[in-house]
C-alpha positions in Angstrom: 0.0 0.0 0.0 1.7 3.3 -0.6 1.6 6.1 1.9 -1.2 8.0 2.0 -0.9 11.9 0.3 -2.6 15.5 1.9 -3.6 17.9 0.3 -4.5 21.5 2.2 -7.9 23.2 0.9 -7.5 26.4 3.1 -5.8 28.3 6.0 -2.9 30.2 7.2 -0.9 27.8 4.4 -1.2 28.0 0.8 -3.7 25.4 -1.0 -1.6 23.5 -3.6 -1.3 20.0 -4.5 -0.9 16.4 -2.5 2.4 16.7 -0.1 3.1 13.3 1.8 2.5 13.5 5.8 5.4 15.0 6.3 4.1 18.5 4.7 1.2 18.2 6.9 3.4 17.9 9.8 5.9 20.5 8.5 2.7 23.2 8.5 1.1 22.6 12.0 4.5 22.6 13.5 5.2 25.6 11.6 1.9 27.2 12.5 2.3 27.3 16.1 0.0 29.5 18.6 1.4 32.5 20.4 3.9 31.1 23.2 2.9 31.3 26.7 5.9 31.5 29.4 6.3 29.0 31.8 4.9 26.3 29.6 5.4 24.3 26.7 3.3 24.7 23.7 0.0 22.3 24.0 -2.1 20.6 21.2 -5.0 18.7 21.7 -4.7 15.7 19.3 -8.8 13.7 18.7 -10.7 11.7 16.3 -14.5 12.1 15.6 -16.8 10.2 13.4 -19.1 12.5 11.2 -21.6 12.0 13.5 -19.4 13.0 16.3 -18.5 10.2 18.6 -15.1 9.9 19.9 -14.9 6.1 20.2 -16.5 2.9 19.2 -17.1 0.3 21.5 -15.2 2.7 24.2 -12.2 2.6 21.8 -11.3 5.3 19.6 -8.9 3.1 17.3 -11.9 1.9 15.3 -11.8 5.2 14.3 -8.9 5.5 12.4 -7.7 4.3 9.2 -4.1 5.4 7.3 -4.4 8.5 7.0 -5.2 9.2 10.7 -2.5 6.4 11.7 0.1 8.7 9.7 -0.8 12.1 11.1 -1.2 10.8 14.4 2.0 9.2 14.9 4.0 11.9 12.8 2.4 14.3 15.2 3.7 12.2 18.0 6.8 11.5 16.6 7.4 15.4 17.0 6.3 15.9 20.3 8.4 15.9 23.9 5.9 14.4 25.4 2.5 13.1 25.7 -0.4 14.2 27.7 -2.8 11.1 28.2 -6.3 10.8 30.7 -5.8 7.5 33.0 -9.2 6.3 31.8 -8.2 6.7 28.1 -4.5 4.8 29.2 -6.3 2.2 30.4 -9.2 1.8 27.7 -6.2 1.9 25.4 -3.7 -0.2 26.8 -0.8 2.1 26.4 2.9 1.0 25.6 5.2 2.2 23.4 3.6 5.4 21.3 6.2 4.7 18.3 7.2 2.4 15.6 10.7 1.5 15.2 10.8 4.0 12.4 10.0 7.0 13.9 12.2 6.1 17.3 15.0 5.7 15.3 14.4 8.7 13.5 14.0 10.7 16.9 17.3 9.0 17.9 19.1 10.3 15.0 18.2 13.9 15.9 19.6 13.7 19.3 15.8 12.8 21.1 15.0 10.0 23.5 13.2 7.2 21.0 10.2 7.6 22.7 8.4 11.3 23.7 7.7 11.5 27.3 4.2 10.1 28.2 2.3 11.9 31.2 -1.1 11.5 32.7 -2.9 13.1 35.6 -4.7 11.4 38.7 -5.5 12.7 41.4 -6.4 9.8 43.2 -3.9 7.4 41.4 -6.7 5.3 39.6 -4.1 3.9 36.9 -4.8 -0.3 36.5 -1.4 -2.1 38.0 -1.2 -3.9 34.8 -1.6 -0.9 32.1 1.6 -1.8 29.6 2.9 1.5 30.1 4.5 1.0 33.7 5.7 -2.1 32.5 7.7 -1.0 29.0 11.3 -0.2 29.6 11.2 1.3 26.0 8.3 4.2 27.8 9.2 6.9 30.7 6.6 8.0 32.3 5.4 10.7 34.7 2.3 10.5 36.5 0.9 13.5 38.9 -1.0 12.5 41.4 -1.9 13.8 44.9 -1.4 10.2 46.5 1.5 7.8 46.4 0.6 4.6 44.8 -1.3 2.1 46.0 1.3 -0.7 44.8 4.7 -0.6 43.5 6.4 1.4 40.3 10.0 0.6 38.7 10.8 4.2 39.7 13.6 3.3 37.0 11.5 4.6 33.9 8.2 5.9 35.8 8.4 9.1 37.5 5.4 9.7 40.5 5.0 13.6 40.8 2.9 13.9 44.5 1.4 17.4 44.0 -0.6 19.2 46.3 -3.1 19.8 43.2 -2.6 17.8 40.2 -4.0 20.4 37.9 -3.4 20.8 34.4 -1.2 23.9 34.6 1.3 22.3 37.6 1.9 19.2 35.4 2.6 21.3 32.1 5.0 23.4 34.0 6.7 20.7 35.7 6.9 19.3 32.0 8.4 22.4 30.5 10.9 22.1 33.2 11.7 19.0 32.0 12.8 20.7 28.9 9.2 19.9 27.0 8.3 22.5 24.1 5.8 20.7 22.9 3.0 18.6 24.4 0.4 16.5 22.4 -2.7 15.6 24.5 -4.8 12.4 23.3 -7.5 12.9 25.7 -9.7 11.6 26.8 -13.1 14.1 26.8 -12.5 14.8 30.6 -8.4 16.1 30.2 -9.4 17.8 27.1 -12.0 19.9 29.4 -9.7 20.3 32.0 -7.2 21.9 29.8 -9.6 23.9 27.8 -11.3 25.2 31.2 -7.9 26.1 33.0 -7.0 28.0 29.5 -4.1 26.3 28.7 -4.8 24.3 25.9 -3.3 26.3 22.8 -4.5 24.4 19.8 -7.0 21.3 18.3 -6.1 19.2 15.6 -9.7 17.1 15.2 -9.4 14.1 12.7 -13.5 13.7 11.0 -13.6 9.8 10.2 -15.6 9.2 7.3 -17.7 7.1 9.6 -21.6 7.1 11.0 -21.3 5.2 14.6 -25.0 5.6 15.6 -25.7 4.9 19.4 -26.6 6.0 22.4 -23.3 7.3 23.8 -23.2 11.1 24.2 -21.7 12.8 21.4 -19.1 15.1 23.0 -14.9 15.1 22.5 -14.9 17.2 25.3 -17.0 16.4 28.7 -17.3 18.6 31.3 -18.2 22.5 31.9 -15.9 24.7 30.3 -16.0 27.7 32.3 -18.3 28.8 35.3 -20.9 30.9 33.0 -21.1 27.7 30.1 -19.5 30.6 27.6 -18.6 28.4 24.6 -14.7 29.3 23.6 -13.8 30.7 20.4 -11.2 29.3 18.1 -9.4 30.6 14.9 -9.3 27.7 12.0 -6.0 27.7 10.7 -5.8 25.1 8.2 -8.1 22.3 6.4 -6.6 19.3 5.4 -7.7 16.7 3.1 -5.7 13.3 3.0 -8.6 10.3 1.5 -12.2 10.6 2.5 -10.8 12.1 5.8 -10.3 15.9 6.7 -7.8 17.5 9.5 -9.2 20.5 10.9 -5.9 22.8 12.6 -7.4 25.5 15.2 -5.8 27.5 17.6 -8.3 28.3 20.8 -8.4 32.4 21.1 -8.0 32.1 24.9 -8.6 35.5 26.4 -10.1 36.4 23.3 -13.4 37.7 22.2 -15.6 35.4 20.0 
């Protein structure tokens, strides 16, 4: 199967003709929100069907196809680290984030093989057996506010006891751990988090040319956004085309009027 070509319809780049995934990459990179001190640079990184659910069957892989696969892990390929809600790490069985491709092209630039991988929890409710504590290949850092209620190999997972694991103290502590970029894969409830503590800079949505159907709310985010329900603006920034499957680049206006 060859790989898969983009082509960009509109946005702060100019429309031309099909690029492979690295010109996709090349732009969002490129086309990066305003920089806020203190913090590295965050992108929120989802997948919806057309009719807007975030998952099938409470997994959001079914979602995907090429094209997705391709943008997704060139996006994380790029990334210092990885920001990652414990539900989704244990609905998804986390590991190792790369193929041996992409670590080995990290590893040529100077880069750890694999980009850091990070999750929140305030009451430490990751499963003892999620892959990701177990993978040598994978360092981790989980913030929590409560030490662990069984053992870690403290060897390639970091535990951060904060007084308040919020959003903003675990992207700091990651900036200080020389991260410029963070990607985070959700789930709806981190996505919020971020969005509602106004430090979530950009959205990169993947629409899956798919109808799920179901009675499972329809929402990539879940969870009030602000204390008045004020919907936040955003500014599209590019439109990607790649298939039967668009890439939607926004960067959120925080502070900003609609």
């Amino acid at each position: 199967m060859s790989d898969p070509l983009f082509r960009n319809l509109e946005g702060a780049g100019d429309p031309g003709g099909a690029v492979p995934v690295a010109g996709l990459l090349d732009a969002i990179v490129a086309d990066a929100a305003p920089p806020v001190a203190g913090r590295p640079r965050t992108i929120g990184v989802m997948v919806a069907s057309v009719d807007g659910h975030v998952a099938v069957n409470g997994r959001s892989g079914a979602l995907g196809g090429p094209e997705d696969r391709a943008v997704f892990r060139g996006l994380r390929s790029r990334a210092d680290a990885l920001l990652v809600g414990t539900g989704t790490l244990n609905a998804e069985r986390y590991s190792t984030t790369l193929d041996a491709p992409h670590r080995q092209e990290r590893e040529a630039a100077g880069l750890p093989p694999e980009p850091l991988l990070a999750t929140i929890t305030r009451s430490f409710a990751l499963d003892e057996d999620v892959p990701l504590l177990h993978e040598p290949l994978t360092h981790a850092v989980v913030y929590t506010e409560t030490e662990p209620p069984y053992g870690v190999d403290d060897g390639h997972v970091d535990v951060v006891v904060l007084p308040s694991a919020t959003p903003e103290a675990a992207l700091r502590d990651l900036a200080g751990r020389g991260a410029r970029q963070v990607n985070c894969e959700g789930g709806p409830s981190l996505l919020a988090a971020l969005a509602r503590d106004g430090v979530l800079d950009e959205l990169l949505v993947t629409v899956s040319p798919l109808l799920v159907g179901g009675d499972d709310a329809l929402t990539m985010l879940r969870g009030e956004l602000g204390r008045d329900g004020t919907p936040l603006p955003m500014a599209l920034r590019g439109v990607w085309r790649g298939g039967d499957v668009l890439f939607l680049h926004y960067h959120l206006k925080n502070g900003s009027p609609a």
